[in-house]
C-alpha positions in Angstrom: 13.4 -2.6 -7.4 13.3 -2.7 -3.5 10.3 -0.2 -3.7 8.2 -1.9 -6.2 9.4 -5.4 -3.7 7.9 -3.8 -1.1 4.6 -4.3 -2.0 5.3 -8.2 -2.0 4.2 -8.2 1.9 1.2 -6.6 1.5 -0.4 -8.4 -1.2 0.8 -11.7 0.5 -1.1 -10.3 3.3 -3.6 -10.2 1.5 -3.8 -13.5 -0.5 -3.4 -14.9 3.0 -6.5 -13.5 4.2 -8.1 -13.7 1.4 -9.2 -10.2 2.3 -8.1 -6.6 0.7 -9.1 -5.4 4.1 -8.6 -1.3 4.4 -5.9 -1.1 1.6 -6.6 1.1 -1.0 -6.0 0.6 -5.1 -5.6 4.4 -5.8 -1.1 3.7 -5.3 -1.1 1.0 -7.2 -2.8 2.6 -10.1 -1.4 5.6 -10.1 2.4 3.8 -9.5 1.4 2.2 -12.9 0.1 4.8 -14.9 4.1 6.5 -14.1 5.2 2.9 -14.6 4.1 3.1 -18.7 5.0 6.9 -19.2 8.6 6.9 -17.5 9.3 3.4 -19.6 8.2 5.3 -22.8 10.1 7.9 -21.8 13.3 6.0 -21.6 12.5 4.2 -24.9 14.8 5.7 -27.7 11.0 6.4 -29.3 11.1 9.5 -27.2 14.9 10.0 -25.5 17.8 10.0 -27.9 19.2 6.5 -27.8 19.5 4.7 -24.4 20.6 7.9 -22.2 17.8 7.0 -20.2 17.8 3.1 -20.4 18.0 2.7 -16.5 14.8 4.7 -16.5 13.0 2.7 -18.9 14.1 -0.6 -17.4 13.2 -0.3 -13.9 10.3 1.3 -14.8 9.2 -2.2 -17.3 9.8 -4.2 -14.0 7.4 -1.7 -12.5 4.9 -2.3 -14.9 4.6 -6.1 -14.5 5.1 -5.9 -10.4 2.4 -3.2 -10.6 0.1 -5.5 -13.4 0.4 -8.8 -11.0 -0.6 -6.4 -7.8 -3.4 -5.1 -8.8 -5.0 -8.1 -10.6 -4.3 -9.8 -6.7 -6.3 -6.7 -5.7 -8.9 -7.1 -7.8 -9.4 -11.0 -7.4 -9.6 -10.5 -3.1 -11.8 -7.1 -3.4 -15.3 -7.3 -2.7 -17.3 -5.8 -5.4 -17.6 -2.1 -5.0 -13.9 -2.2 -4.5 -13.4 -3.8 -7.5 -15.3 -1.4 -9.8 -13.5 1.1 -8.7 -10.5 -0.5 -9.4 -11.6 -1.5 -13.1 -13.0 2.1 -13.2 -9.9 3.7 -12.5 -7.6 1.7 -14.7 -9.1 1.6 -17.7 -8.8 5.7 -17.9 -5.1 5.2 -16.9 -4.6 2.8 -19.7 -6.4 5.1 -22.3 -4.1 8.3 -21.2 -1.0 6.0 -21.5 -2.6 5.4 -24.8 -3.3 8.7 -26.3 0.1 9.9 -24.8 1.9 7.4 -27.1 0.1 7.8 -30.3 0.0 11.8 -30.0 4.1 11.4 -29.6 4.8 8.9 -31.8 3.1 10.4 -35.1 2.4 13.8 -34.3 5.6 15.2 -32.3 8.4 15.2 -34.6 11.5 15.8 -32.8 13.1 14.3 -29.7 13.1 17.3 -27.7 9.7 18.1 -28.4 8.5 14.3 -27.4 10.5 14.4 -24.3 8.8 17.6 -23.1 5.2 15.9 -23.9 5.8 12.9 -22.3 7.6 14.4 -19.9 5.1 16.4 -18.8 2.1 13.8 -18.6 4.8 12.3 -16.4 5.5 14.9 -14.0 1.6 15.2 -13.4 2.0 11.1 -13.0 4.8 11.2 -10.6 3.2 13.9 -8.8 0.0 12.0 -8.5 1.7 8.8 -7.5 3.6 10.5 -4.6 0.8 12.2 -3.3 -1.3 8.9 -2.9 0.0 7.8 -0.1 -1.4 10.7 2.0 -5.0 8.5 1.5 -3.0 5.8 3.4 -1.7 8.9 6.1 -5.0 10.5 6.5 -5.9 7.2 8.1 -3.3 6.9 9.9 -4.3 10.2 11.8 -7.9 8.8 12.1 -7.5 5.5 13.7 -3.7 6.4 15.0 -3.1 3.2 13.5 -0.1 2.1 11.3 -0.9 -1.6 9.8 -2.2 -0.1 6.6 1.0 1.6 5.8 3.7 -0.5 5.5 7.0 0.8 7.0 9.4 -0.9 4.2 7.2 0.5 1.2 7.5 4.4 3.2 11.3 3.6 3.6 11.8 2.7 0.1 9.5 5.4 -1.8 11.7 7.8 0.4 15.4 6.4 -0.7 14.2 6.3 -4.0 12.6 8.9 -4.6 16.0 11.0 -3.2 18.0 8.4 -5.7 16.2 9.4 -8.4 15.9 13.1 -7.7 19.7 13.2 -7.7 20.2 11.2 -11.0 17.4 14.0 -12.7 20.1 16.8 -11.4 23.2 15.0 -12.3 21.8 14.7 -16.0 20.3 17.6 -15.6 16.5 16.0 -16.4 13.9 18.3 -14.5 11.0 15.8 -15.9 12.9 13.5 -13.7 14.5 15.2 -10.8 11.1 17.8 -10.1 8.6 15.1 -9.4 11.0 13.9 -6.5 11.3 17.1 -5.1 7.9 16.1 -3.7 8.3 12.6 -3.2 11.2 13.0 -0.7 9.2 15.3 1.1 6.5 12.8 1.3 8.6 10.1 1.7 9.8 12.2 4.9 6.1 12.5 6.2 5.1 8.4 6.1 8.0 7.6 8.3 7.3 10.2 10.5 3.8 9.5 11.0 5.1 5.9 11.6 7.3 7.0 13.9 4.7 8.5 16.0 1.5 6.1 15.5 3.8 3.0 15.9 4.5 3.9 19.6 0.7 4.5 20.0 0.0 0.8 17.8 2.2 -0.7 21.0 0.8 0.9 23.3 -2.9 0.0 22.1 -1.8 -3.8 21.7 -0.1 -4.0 25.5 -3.7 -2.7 26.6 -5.4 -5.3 24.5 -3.2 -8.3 25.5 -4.0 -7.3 29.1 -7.2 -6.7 28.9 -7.4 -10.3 27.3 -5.4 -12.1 30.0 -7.6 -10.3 32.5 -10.8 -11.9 30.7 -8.8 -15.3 30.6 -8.4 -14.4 34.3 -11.9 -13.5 35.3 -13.5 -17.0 33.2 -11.4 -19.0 35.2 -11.8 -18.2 38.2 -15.8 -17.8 37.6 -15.3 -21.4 36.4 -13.6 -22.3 39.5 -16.3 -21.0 41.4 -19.4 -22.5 39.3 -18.0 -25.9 39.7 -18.4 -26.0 43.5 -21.4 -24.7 43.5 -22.4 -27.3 41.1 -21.2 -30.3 42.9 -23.1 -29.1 46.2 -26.4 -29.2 44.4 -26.1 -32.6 43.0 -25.0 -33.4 46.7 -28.3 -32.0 48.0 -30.0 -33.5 45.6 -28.7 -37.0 46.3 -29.2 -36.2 49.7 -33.0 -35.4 49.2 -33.5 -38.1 47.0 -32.1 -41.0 49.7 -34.7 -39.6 52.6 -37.2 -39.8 50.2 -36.4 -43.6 49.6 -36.4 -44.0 53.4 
């Protein structure tokens, strides 16, 4: 729940601005797509019973978080960002789609649906947790850290290591192996944080002083005009009363 939160502080961010800015849609997609395949998955359509009803419950919330974020994206994206946005979801929905139907009326047994779904999922999971590296390949370009929020890195990393022990302990490797590489990555984001946080400081000491130095420089240009000023209304005065005489 705290991860999917997370993203509450971007997208006020963003409704705030008014602006997507440099945030991409790919996460949020993606974080869907494994949103709908993990809930199905829990569903007693594909597990036996409710052995996996914390899976398929966290993973509904996901789905509406995910649902009201991207429609926020989409409403504050200029229009090429928004195509692609409709352009990728609507091939996300279709998969979801397809992966239903084929397990519901051609996959017969439990185990067997499991290991279908399960599968789409893992390549899900696996694509969710490696979307972030868009956000940490920018990162390393503009050694810049606003675009990655530190509480969404913090929380994809706890849970994905939550989750990865659950899979274990139950012995699920459609849910424990798609964690093996989000801890990893979850590992990475705060790292790079780490580092390009110091260097965001750093950047916005320079550019406070650099401000106050401009603030500096006006003011005492100011200071100087305005003398300058006065004398040549004086001379002008001056000029004007011997013409009179």
């Amino acid at each position: 729940m705290l991860l999917y939160a997370a993203l509450i502080l971007t997208f006020r961010r963003v409704i705030k601005k008014g602006n997507v800015e440099e945030f991409s849609c790919v996460p949020y997609i993606l974080a869907l797509f494994n949103c709908l395949l993990y809930t199905w998955y829990g569903l007693p359509v594909v597990s036996s019973g409710w052995e996996n009803m914390t899976v398929s419950t966290i993973n509904g919330l996901g789905i509406l978080l995910e649902i009201a974020f991207i429609s926020i994206y989409v409403w504050f994206a200029p229009r090429e960002k928004k195509r692609f946005a409709l352009g990728l979801v609507l091939p996300v929905l279709t998969l979801f789609g397809l992966t239903a139907c084929l397990s519901s009326f051609f996959v017969h047994t439990h185990h067997m649906r499991k290991v279908f779904v399960g599968s789409v999922g893992l390549v899900a999971s696996i694509s969710m947790y490696s979307s972030p590296m868009v956000a940490a390949k920018q990162v390393i370009t503009t050694k810049s850290v606003e675009f990655m929020p530190f509480y969404l890195s913090l929380f994809s990393f706890l849970s994905s290591a939550l989750w990865m022990i659950y899979g274990l302990l139950g012995r699920d490797l459609f849910i424990a192996s798609p964690n093996f590489i989000g801890v990893p990555m979850g590992i990475l984001q705060l790292a790079l944080y780490c580092i390009y946080r110091r260097s965001d400081g750093a950047a916005g000491k320079l550019h406070d002083t650099a401000i106050d130095q401009e603030k500096g420089l006006k003011a005492v240009v100011a200071m100087c005009r305005i003398p300058n000023r006065d004398d040549r209304r004086r001379r002008e005065h001056e000029q004007s009363e011997e013409q009179m005489r």
